[in-house]
N, C-alpha and C positions, 0 to 999 in steps of 0.2 A: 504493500500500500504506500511506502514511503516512496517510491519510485515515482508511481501516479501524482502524490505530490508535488513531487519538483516540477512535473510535470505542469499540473496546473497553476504553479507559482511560475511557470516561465511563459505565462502566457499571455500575450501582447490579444486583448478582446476590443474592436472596433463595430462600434452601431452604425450600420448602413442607411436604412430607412425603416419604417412600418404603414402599414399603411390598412385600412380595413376595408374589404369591397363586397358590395352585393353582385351576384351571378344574375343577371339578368337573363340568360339563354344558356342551357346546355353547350358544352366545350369540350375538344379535348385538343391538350396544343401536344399533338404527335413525337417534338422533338425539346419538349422544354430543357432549357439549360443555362445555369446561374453561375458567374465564376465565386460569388460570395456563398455562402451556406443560409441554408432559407427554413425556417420553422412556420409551416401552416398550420394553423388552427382553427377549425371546420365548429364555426356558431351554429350555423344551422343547413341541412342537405346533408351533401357526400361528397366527397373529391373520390375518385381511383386513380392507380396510379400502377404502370409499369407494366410490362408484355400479359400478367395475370390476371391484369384491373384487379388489385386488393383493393379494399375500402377503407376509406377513412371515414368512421362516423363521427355525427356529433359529439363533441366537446373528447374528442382527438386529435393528437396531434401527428402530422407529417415533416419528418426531419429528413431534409437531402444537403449532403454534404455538396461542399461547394467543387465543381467540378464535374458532376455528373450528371450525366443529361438522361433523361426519363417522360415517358410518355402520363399524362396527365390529363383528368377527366374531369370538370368541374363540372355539379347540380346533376341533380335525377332528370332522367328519362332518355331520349334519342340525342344524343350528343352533335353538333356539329367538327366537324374534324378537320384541321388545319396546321399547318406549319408554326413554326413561333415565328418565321419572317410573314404569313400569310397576318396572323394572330396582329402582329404590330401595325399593318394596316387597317385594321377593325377590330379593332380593340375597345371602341365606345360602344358597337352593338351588344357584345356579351359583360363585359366588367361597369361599373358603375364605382366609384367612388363614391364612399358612403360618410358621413361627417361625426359619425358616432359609432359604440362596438355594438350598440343594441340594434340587432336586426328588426329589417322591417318586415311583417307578418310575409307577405308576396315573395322575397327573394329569400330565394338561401346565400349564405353570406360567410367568406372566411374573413380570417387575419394575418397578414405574411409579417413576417420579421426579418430583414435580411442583416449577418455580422459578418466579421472576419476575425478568427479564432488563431492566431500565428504563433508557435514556440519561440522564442528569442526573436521577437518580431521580423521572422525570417520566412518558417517554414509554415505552410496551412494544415494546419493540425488535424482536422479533421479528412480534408482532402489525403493527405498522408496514411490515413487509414485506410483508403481504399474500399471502403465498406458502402454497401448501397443505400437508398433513402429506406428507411422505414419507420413504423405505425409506433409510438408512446400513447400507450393506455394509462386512463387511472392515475395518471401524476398530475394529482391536484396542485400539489406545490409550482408546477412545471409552466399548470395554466393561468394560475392566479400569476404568476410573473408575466406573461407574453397578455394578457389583458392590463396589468399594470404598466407593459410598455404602452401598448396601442395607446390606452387610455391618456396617459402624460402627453404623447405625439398629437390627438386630439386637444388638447388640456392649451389654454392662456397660464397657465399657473409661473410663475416664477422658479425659477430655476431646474424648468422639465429636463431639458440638458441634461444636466446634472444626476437629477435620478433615471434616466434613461440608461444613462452609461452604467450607474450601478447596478441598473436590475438586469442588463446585457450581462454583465460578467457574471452575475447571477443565474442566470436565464443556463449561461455555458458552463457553470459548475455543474447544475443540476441536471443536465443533459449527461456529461460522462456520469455521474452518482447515477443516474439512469443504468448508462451503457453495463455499469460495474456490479450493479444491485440485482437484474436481471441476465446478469455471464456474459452478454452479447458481446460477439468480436473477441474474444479473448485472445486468440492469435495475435490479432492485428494488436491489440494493446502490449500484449507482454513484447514482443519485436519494436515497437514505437520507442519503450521504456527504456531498452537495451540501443537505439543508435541514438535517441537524445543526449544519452551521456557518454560519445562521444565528440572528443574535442574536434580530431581531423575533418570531421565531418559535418562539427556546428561552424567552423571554419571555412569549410567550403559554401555550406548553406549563404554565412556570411559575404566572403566576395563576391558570391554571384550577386547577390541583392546590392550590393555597393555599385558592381559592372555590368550590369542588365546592357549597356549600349556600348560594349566594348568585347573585344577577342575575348569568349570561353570556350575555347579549345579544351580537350581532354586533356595535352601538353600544359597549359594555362594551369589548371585547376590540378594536374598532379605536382607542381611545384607548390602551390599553395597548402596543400597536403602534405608533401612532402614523400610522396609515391612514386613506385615511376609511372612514367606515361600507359605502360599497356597494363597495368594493374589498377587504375584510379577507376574508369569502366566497371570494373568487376568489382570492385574495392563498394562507389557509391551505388548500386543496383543490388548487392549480397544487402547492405542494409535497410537501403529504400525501399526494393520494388522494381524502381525504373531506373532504367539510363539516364544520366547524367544531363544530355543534351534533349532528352525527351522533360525532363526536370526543368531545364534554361527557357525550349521552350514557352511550354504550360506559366513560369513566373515574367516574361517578354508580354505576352497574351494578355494575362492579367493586370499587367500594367498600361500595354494600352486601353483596355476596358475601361480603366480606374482613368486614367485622361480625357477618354471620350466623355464622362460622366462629366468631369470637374474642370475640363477646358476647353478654350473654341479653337486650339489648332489644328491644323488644317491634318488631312488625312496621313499626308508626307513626313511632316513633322514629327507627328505621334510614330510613325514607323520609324524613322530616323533616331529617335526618340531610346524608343526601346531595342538596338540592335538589329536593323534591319535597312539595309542601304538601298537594297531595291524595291522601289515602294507596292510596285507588283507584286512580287514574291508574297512581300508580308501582307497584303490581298487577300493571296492566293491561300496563303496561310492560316490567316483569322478566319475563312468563310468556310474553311474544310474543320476547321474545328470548333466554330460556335453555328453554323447552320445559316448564317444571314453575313453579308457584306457590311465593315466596319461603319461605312455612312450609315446605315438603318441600324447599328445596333445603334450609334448616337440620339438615332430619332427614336428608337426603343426604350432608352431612357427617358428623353422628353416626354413621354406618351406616360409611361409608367406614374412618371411623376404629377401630372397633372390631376 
């Protein structure tokens, strides 16, 4: 258990948004996918979710780690079925932003929460689990936080901010106490436990996030290691999971998300930006792994946010 601790004591917990929507029309977005980690919880209908359509009933919650893309079913009955780039251009017809968490009698109605959960404000903690979305039952403790977010996000009160951010970090203790209290993942936890504490490897985590728009060669990163070049490969994928550069990737990506969100430069720039000289390439790059063209996920934000 002391392991887990350090764990949680190194963890860098950022509040994205919240937001609470009524389901005006049956949905299902075929290829949904969030680079943040997203907790839905289901006021009133159903959400499904994933090649099985499991269900999420009321006053349940839906946890997808950030990273993972999954098909998604919102409200009961004949669902319309769409792209998440189809989704972002009619998005007024089925979601509704709703101005309070009390549903109105007509819609069924969730509540998203989106954070970003980072070990040594580096690595994506839960993304590094590799573990799929699934169903939290029965954690009152769990729901009464994710309505206490909404609720503040809704709230004129003085210093929402504030408690927003505490009830996030709160929000992601209670989530692993979850994972912990119920076995789930146990693999993926006890291996998380064992390469966080190492150093060569919080070290590499480190430069890369320093040099997102600079040379990470495999060469690059086993000097920083201090490995040789044809072991550093096998060295960060024996504790991670992945390849090193499938790793560079996946944090390039996420960083241009995070600019399309939070700035107006231009397409080029943001590619330039995060390691990518050919502004093509990194096109070609973002649209094979988020499902939509870097312009529309910008406007996929706008949209969301409104």
């Amino acid at each position: 258990m002391e392991d887990y601790n350090k764990i949680i004591e190194s963890l860098n917990v950022r509040f994205i948004s919240a937001k609470n929507i009524d389901i005006l029309k049956p949905l299902t977005i075929e290829n949904y996918y969030d680079v943040e980690n997203v907790v839905l919880f289901v006021h009133k209908g159903e959400v499904r979710f994933g090649k099985d359509k499991q269900v999420v009933n009321e006053n349940e919650i839906l946890f997808i780690p950030g990273g993972k893309m999954v098909s998604i079913t919102y409200g009961k009955g004949t669902a319309t079925s769409l792209s998440n780039d189809d989704f972002i251009n009619n998005r007024d017809k089925f979601f509704q932003n709703a101005d309070k968490i009390v549903p109105k009698s007509e819609n069924d109605n969730v509540s998203f929460i989106n954070f970003d959960a980072k070990v040594f404000d580096t690595v994506n903690f839960f993304a590094s689990l590799d573990i799929p979305p699934f169903i939290i039952k029965g954690n009152n403790k769990l729901i009464s936080i994710v309505k206490e977010v909404v609720s503040e996000m809704y709230s004129g009160f003085a210093g929402k901010g504030r408690v927003v951010k505490l009830e996030t970090d709160h929000l992601v203790v209670e989530i692993i106490r979850h994972i912990l209290n119920k076995g789930l993942f146990v693999e993926q936890f006890a291996t998380n436990s064992t390469y966080f504490k190492d150093p060569r490897l919080i070290d590499i985590f480190a430069y890369i996030k320093k040099n997102l728009n600079e040379d990470l060669s495999n060469k690059i990163l086993a000097d920083v290691a201090n490995v040789s070049e044809d072991y550093v490969g096998q060295y960060f994928k024996m504790l991670t999971g992945i390849n090193p550069q499938d790793y560079i990737e996946y944090q390039r990506m996420e960083m241009a998300v995070n600019m399309l969100r939070t700035s107006k430069k231009s397409i080029r720039e943001i590619g330039k930006e995060v390691g990518y000289k050919d502004t093509a390439y990194f096109c070609r790059r973002f649209k094979m792994m988020f499902g939509i063209p870097a312009g529309k996920m910008r406007r996929r934000e706008t949209l969301m946010n409104v």
